[in-house]
Every structure is written in structure tokens, then in C-alpha cells.
PLY file of the C-alpha trace (Angstrom):
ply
format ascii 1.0
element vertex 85
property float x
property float y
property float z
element edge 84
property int vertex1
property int vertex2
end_header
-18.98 16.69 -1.53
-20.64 13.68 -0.05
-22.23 10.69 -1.77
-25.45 11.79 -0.63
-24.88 15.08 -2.99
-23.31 13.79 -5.48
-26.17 10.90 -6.09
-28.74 14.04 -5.27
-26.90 16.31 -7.65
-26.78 13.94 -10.91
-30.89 13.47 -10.31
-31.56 16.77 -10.91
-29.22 17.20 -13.74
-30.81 14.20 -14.94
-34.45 15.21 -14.56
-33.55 18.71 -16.61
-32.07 16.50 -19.04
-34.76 15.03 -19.60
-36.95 17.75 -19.99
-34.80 18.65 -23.42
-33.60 15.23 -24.80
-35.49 12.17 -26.42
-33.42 8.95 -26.82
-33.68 7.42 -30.30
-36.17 4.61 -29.26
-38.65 6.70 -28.00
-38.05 8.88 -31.05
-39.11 6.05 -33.14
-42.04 5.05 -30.87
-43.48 8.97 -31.10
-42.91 9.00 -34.67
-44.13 5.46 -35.33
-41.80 4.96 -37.60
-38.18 2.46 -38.31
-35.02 2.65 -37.37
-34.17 2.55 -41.26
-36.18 5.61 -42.19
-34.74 7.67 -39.07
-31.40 6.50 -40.04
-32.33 7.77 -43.72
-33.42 11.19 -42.44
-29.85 11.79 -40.38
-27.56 10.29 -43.41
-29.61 13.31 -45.39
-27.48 15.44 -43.03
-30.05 17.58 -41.65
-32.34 15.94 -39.33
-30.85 16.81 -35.59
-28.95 14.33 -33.40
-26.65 14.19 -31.06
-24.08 11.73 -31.00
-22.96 10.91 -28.13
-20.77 7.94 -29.61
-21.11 5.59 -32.69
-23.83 3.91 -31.46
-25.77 6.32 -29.56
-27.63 8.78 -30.73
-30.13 11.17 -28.68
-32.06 13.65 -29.79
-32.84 17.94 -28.31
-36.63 18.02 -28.77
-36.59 21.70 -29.41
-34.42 20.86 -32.46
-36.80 17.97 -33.85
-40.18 19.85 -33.46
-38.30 22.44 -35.30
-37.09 20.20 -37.87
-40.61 18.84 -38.24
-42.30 22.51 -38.49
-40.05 22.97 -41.68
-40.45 19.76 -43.37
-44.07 19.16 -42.91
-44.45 17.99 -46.15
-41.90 14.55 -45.48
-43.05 10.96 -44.89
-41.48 8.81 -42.05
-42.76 5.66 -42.80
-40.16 4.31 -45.35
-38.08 6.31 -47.31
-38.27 9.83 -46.17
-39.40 11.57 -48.98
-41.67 14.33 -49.97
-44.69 13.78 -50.16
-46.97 15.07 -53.09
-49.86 16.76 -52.30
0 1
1 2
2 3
3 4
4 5
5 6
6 7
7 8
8 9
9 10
10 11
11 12
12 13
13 14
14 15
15 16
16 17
17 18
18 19
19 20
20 21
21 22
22 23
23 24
24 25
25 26
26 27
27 28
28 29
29 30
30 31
31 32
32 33
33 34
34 35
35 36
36 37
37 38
38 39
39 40
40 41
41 42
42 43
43 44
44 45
45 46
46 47
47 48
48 49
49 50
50 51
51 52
52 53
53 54
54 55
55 56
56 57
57 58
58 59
59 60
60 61
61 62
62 63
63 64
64 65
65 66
66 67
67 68
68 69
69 70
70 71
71 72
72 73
73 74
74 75
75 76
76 77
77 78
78 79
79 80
80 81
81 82
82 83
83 84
């Protein structure tokens, strides 16, 4: 396979990617929210991430929107807790 494919090849693998996966910072941008109350909600064990390593974390957007259709009741902002209503 030439360079030419190969460099063709991992742009299209990259632009499906993308199409399924949020990185954490634009997670927290979305959300408007801090890096202490997403790390909060994934030490709870079951807000979905993949990591990739210890220090990088991404996350499948199917699996958050369905994460935030079943806990629509939680606060971001802070400690992630539910919220009385």
C-alpha cells in the first residue's frame, strides 16, 4: 500500500471516528461544566468513557446521550447529584 493510501485511508477512518466519539474537552465545553464534576460522574462508575490510557479519556456519543436520557434528573455543575424537584 502506498503512502498516498495509507495517509488517505487513516482520514476516513478518522472522519467516521469522529462522527461517534467526543474527546473529554469538548465534553466539558458541551456540558459547560468542570473537569472535577465529570471526573465525579466516571469515579460513580457509570457515566461512559473510554480509556484509551491513564490520561486520556474519550467519550461514544451514543453512550452519553444515553446516559443523559436516564439521569435527567442529575446536576453537572459541581457535585453531580440529584437534583430535587
Amino acid at each position: 500500500m502506498s503512502e498516498e493510501t495509507k495517509s488517505h485511508h487513516l482520514l476516513v477512518v478518522n472522519s467516521e471516528l469522529s462522527k461517534h466519539v467526543i474527546s473529554e474537552y469538548d465534553l466539558l465545553r458541551i456540558l459547560n461544566t468542570e473537569q472535577g464534576a465529570l471526573s465525579r460522574l466516571r469515579h460513580q462508575g457509570d457515566f461512559p468513557v473510554v480509556c484509551l490510557n491513564r490520561n486520556n479519556r474519550v467519550y461514544l456519543i451514543k453512550d452519553v446521550l444515553a446516559w443523559m436520557d436516564s439521569h435527567k434528573g442529575y446536576r453537572l455543575r459541581g457535585i453531580a447529584e440529584r437534583s430535587e424537584q
